[in-house]
Residue, then its C-alpha position, 0 to 999 in steps of 0.5 A: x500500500x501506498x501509504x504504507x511506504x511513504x510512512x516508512x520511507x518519510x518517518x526520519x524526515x517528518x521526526x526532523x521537521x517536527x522538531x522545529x514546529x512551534x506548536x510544541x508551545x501548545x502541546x505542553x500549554x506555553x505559547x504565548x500570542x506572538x508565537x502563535x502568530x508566528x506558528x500559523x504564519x510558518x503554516x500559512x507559508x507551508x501550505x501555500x508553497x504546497x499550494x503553489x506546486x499543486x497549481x503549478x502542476x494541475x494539468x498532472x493531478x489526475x481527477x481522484x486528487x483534484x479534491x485534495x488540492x482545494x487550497x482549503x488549508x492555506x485559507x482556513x490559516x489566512x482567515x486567522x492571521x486576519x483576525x489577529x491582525x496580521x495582513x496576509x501579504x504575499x507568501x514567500x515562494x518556492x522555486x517551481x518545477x514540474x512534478x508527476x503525479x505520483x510526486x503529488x500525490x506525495x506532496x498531498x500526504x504530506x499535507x492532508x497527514x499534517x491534519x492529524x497532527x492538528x487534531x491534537x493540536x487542536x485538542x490542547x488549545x483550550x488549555x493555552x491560558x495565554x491565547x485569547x479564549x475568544x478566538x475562532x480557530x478556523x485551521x487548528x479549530x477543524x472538527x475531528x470528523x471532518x479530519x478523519x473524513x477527509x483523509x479516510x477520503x485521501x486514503x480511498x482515492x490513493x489505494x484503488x490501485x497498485x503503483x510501479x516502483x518508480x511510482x512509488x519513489x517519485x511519490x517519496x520523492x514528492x513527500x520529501x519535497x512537502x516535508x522540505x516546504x514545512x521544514x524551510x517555513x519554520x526557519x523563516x520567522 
């Protein structure tokens, strides 16, 4: 299973990219507003370079990924920087370059995987007393069934059929890429 491989194949690199996330802030209660702030803004880089290289290369995402290249994420995180105050400006971008299929599909793993993360980022925000209770958390504030759905959803339209071994490396290839975007986002602020 696809899934399967890319897990294995990408557990060193998601370890090493997690390690600089500030929202080890929230799981242990600390974060404060600005690095909150600063937490979806490196998100919102994150997901918008993912964004751009789905975009990009549309005309290579075949029709059972197109619903998981929606750009929902990077709105969800532009709908909180606003409502902090942050004026969404330009995000930085990433240098372009034609990917397959199977690459996107890597890079689309990355990104709809991170959503599980966020549930348990998600689970502890009520507990941050430093960030204002009123706020209306649009990306970390998704509800679990929505998640779970989405990559229940992710999981059926990948593993409908059986991939080449190239097909496998380019889709490693490709969630390398997206973990590489998250892992350069977190060293810009």
């Amino acid at each position: 299973m696809i899934l399967d491989h890319l897990k294995t194949q990408t557990t060193v690199l998601h370890k090493e990219t997690e390690q600089d996330n500030l929202a080890r802030f929230i799981l242990d209660h600390s974060i404060t507003p600005a690095q909150y702030l600063d937490l979806l803004k490196q998100n919102w880089y994150a997901y918008t370079g993912i964004d751009g290289f789905l975009d990009q290369n549309k005309a290579q995402l075949p029709e059972h990924l197109k619903p998981f290249a929606d750009g929902s994420k990077s709105l969800a995180l532009k709908r909180d920087l606003l409502q902090l105050g942050y004026s969404a400006e330009t995000p930085p971008t990433f240098e372009s370059r034609q990917l397959s299929a199977p690459a996107l599909l890597g890079m689309i793993y990355v990104a709809e995987g991170s959503m599980l993360g966020g549930l348990l980022i998600r689970k502890n925000l009520e507990s941050c007393s430093k960030l204002d209770a009123d706020l209306d958390h649009h990306f970390f504030g998704k509800k679990v069934q929505e998640v779970m759905q989405r990559w229940q959803d992710f999981k059926a339209a990948v593993s409908d059929r059986e991939y080449t071994p190239e097909e496998l490396e380019a889709a490693v290839a490709g969630a390398h890429l997206g973990f590489g975007i998250f892992k350069e986002s977190y060293t810009l602020i």
